[in-house]
N, CA, C and O atoms as CSV, one atom per row, in Angstrom:
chain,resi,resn,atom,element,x,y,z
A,1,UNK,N,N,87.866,108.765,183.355
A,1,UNK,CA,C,86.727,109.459,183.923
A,1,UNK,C,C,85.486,109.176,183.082
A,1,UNK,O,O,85.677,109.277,181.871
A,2,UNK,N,N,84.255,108.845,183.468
A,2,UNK,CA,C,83.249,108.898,182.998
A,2,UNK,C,C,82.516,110.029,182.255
A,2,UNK,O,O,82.207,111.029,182.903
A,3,UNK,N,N,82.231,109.957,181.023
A,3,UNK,CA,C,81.403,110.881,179.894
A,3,UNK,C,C,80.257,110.963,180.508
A,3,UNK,O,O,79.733,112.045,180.775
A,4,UNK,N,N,79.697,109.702,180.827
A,4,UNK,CA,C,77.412,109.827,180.828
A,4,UNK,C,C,77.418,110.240,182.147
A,4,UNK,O,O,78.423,110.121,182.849
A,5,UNK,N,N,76.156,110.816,182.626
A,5,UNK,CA,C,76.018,111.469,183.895
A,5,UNK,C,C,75.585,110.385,184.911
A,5,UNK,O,O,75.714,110.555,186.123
A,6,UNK,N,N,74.781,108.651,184.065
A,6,UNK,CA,C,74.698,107.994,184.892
A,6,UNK,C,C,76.024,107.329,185.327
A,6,UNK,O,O,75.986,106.987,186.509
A,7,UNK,N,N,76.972,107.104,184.812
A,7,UNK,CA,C,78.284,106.649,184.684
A,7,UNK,C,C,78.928,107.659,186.148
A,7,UNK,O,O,79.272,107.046,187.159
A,8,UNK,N,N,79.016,108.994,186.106
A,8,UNK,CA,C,79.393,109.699,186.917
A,8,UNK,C,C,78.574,109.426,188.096
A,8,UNK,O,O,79.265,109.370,189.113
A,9,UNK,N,N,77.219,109.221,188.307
A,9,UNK,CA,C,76.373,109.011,189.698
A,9,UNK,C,C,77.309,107.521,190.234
A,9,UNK,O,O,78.115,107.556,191.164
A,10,UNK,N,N,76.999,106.313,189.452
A,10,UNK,CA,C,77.612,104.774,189.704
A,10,UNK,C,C,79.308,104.931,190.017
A,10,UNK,O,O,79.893,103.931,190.433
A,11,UNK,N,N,80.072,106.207,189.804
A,11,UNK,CA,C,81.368,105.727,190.318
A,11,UNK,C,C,81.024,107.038,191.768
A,11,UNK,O,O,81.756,106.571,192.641
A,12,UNK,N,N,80.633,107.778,192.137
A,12,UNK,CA,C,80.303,107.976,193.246
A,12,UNK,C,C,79.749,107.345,194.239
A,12,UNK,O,O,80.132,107.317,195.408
A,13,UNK,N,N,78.436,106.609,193.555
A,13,UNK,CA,C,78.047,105.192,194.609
A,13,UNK,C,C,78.777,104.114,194.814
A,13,UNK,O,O,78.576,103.383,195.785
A,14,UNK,N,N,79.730,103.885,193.905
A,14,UNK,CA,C,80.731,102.910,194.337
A,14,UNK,C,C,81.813,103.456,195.520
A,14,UNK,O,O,82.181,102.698,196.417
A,15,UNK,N,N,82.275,104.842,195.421
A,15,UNK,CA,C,83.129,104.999,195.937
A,15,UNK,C,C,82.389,104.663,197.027
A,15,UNK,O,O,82.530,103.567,197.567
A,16,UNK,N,N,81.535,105.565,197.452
A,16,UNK,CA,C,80.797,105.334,199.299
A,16,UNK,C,C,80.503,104.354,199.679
A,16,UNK,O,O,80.568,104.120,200.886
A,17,UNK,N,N,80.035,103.350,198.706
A,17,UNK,CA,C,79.883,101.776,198.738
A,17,UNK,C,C,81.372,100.952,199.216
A,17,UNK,O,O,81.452,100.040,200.039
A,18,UNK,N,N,82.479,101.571,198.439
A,18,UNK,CA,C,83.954,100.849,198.478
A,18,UNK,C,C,84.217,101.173,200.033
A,18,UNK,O,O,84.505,100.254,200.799
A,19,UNK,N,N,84.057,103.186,200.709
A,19,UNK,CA,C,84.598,103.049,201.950
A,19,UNK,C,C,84.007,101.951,202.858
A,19,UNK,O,O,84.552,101.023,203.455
A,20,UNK,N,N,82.419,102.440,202.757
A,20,UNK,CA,C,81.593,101.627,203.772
A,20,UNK,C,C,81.985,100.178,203.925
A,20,UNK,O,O,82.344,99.682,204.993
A,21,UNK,N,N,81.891,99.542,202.789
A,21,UNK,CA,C,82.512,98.220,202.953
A,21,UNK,C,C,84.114,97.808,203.485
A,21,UNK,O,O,84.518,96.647,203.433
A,22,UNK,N,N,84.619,98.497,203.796
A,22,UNK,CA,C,85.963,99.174,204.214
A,22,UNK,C,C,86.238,98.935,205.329
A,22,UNK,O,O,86.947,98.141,205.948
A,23,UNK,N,N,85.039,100.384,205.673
A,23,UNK,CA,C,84.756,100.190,207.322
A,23,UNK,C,C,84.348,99.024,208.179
A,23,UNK,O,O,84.783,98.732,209.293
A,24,UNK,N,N,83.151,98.219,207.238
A,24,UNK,CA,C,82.637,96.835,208.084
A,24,UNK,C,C,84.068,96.086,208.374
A,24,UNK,O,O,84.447,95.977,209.540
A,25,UNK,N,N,84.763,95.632,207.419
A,25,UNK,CA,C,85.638,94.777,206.820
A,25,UNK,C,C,86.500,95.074,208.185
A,25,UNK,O,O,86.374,94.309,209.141
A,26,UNK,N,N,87.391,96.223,208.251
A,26,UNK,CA,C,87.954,96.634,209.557
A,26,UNK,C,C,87.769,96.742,211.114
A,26,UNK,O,O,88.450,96.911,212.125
A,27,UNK,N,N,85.951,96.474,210.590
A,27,UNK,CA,C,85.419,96.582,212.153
A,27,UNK,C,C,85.759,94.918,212.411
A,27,UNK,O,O,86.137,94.573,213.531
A,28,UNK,N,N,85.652,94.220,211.652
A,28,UNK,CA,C,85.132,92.769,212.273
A,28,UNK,C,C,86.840,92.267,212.373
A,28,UNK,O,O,87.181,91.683,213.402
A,29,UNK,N,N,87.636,92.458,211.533
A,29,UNK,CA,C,89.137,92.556,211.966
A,29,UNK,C,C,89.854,92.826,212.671
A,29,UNK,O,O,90.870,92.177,212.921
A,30,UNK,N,N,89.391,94.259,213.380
A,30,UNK,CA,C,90.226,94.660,214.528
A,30,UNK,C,C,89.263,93.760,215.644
A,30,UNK,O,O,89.945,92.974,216.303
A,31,UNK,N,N,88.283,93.752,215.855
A,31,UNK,CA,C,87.693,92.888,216.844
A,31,UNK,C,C,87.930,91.337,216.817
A,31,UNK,O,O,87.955,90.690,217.864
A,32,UNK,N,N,88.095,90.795,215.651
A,32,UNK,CA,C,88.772,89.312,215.826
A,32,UNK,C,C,90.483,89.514,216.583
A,32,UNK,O,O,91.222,88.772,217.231
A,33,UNK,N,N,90.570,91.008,216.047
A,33,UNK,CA,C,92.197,90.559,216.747
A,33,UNK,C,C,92.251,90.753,218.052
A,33,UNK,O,O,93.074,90.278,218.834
A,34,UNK,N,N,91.416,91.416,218.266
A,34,UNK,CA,C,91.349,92.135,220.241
A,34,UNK,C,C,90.778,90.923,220.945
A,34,UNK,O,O,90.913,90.948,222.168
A,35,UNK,N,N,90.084,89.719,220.359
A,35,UNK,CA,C,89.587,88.980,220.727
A,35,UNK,C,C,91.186,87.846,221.135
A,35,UNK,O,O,91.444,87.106,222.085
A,36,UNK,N,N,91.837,88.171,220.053
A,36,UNK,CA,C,92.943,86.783,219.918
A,36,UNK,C,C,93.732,87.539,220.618
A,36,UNK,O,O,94.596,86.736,220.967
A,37,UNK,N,N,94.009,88.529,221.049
A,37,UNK,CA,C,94.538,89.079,222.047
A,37,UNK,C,C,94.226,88.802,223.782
A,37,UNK,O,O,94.985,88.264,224.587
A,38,UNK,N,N,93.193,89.227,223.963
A,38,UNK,CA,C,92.440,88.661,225.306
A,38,UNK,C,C,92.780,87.163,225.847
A,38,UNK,O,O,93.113,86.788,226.971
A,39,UNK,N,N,92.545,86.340,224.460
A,39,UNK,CA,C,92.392,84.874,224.781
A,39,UNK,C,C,94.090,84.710,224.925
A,39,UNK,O,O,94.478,84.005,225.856
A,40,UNK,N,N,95.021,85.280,224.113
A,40,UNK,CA,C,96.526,85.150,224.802
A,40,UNK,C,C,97.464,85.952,225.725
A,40,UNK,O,O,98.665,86.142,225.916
A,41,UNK,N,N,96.195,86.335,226.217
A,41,UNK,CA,C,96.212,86.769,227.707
A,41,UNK,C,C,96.069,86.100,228.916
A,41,UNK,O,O,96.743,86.046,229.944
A,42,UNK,N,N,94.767,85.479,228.449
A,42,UNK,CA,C,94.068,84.422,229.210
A,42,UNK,C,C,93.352,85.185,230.394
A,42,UNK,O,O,93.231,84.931,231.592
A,43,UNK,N,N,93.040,85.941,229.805
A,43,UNK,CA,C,91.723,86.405,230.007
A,43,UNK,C,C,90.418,86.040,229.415
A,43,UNK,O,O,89.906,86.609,228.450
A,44,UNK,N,N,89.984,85.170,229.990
A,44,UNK,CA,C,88.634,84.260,229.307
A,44,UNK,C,C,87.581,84.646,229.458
A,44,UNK,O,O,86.708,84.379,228.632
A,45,UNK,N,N,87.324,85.401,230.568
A,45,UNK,CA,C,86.201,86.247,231.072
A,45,UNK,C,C,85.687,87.533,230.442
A,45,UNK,O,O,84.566,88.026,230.313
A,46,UNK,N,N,86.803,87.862,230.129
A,46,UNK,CA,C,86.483,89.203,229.130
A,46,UNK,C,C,86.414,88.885,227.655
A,46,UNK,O,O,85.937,89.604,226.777
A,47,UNK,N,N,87.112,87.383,227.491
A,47,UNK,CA,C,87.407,87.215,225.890
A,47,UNK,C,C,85.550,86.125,225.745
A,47,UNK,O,O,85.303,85.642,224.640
A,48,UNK,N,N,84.764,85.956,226.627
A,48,UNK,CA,C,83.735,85.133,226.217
A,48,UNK,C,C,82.580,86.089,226.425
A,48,UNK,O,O,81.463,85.765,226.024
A,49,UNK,N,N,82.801,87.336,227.072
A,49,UNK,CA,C,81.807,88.547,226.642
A,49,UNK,C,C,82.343,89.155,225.591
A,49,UNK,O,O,81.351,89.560,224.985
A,50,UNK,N,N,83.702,89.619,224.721
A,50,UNK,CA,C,83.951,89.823,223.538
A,50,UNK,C,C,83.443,89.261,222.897
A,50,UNK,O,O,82.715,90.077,222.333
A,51,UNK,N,N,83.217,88.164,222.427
A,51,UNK,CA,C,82.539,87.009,221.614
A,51,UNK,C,C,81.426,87.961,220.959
A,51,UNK,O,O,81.290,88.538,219.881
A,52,UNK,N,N,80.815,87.856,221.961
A,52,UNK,CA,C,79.207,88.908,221.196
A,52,UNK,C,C,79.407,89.609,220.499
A,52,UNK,O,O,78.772,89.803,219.462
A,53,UNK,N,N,80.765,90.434,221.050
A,53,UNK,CA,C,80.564,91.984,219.625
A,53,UNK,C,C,81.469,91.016,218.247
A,53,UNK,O,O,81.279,91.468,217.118
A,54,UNK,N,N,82.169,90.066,218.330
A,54,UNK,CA,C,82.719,89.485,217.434
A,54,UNK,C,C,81.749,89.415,216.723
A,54,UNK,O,O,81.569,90.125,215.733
A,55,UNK,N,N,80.946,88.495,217.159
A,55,UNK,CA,C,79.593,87.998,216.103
A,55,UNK,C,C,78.753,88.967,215.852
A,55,UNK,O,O,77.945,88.842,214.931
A,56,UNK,N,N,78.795,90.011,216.567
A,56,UNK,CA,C,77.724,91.019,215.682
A,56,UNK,C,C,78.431,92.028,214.781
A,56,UNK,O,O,77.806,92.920,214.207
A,57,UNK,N,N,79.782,91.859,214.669
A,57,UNK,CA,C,80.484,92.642,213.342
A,57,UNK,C,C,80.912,91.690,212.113
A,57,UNK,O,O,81.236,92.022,210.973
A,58,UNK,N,N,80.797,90.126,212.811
A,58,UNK,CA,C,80.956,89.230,211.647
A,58,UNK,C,C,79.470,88.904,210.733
A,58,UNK,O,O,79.336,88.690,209.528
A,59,UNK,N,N,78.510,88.962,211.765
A,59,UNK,CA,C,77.040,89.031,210.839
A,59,UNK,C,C,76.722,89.811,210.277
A,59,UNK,O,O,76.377,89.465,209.147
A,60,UNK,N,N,76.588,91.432,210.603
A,60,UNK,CA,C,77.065,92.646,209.964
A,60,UNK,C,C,77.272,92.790,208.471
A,60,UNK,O,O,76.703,93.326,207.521
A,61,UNK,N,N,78.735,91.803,208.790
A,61,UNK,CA,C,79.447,92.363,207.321
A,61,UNK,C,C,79.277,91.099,206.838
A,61,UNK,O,O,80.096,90.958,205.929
A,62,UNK,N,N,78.456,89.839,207.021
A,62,UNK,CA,C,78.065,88.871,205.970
A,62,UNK,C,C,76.616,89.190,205.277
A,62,UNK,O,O,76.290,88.857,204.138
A,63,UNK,N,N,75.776,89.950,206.273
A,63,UNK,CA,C,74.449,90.753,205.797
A,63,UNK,C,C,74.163,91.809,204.536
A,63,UNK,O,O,73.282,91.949,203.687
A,64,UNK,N,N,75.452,92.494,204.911
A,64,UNK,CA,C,75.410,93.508,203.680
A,64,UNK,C,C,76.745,92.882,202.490
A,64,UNK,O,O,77.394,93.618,201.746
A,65,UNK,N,N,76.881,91.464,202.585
A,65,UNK,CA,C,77.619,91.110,201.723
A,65,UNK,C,C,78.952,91.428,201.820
A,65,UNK,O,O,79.537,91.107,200.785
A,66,UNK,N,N,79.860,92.061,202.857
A,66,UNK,CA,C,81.096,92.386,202.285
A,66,UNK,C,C,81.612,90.864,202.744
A,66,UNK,O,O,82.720,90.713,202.231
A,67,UNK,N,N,81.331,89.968,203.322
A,67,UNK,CA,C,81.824,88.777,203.001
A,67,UNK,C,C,80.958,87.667,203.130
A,67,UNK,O,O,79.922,87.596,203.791
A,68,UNK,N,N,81.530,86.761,202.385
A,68,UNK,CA,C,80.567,85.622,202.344
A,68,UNK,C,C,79.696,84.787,203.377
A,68,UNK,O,O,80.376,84.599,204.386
A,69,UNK,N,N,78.651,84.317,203.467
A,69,UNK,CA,C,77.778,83.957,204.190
A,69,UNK,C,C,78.953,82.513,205.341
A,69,UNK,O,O,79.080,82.425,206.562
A,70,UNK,N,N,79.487,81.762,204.347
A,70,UNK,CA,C,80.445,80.857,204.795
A,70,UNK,C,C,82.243,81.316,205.471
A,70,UNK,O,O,82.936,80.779,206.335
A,71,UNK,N,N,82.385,82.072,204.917
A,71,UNK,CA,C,83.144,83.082,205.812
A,71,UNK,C,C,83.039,83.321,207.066
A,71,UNK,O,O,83.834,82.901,207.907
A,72,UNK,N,N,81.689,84.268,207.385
A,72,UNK,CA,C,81.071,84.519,208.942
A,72,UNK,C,C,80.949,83.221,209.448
A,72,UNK,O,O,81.476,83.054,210.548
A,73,UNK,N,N,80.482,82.408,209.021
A,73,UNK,CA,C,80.515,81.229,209.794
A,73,UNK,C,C,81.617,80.580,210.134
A,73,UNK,O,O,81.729,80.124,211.272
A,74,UNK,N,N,82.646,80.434,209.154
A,74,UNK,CA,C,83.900,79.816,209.802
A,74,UNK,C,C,84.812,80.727,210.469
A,74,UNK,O,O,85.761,80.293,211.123
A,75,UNK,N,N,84.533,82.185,210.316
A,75,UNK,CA,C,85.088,83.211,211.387
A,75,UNK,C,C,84.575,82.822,212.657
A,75,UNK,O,O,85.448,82.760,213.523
A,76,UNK,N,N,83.173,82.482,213.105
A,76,UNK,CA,C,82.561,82.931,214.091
A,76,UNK,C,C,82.914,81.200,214.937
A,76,UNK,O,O,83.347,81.144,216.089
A,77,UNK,N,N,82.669,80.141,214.224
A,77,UNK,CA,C,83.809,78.955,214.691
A,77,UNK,C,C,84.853,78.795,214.897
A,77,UNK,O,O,85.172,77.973,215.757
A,78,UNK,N,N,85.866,79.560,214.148
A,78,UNK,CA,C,87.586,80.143,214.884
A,78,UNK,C,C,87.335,80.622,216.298
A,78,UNK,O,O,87.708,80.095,217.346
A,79,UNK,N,N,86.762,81.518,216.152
A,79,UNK,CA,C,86.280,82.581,217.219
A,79,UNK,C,C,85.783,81.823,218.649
A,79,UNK,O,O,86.508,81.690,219.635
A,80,UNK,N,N,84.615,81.433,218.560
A,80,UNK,CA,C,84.272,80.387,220.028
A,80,UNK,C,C,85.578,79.449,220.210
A,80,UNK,O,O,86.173,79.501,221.286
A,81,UNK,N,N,85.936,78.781,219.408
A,81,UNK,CA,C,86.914,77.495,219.205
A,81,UNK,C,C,88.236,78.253,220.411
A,81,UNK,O,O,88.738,77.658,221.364
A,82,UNK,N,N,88.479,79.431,220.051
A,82,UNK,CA,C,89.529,80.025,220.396
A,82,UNK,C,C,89.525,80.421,221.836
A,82,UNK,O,O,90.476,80.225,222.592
A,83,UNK,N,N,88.147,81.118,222.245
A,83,UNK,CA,C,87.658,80.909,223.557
A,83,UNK,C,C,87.768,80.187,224.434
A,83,UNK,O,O,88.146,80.371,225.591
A,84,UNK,N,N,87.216,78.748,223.567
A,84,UNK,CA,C,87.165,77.654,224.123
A,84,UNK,C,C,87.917,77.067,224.883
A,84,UNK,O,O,87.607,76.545,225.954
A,85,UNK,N,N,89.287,77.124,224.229
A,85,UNK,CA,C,90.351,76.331,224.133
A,85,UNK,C,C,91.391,76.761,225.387
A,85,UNK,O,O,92.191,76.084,226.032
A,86,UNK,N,N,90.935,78.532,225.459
A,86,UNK,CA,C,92.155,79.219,226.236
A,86,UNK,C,C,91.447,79.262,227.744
A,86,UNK,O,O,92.060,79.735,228.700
């Protein structure tokens, strides 16, 4: 446990920092999977309007850093690719 009172503020901002980043992380996960779901369905119609919210939870969470700038990008190329294909 932290002694200094700034020490005690920085592991509180981490914690809310740790869920939040948590939450992005899960949002853009469960939506890549609902996506890879659709497409092995073959449902293409619904899986190439999914797309959008894909990419706006993969930019999201490359914006506020919970993952890398090159990450979102090769997520968001799986992602169309996968569309594409089905």
């Amino acid at each position: 446990m932290p002694n200094i009172q700034s020490a005690e503020k920085a592991l509180r901002q981490s914690k809310r920092r740790r869920l939040r980043n948590l939450e992005k992380k899960d949002a853009f996960k469960d939506a890549f999977k609902s996506l890879k779901k659709l497409a092995a369905a073959g449902k293409t119609a619904d899986a190439k309007q999914f797309l959008a919210t894909v990419y706006k939870k993969v930019d999201k969470a490359a914006k506020t850093n919970v993952i890398a700038k090159n990450k979102a990008a090769r997520l968001k190329s799986q992602a169309s690719r996968l569309v594409a294909t089905k």
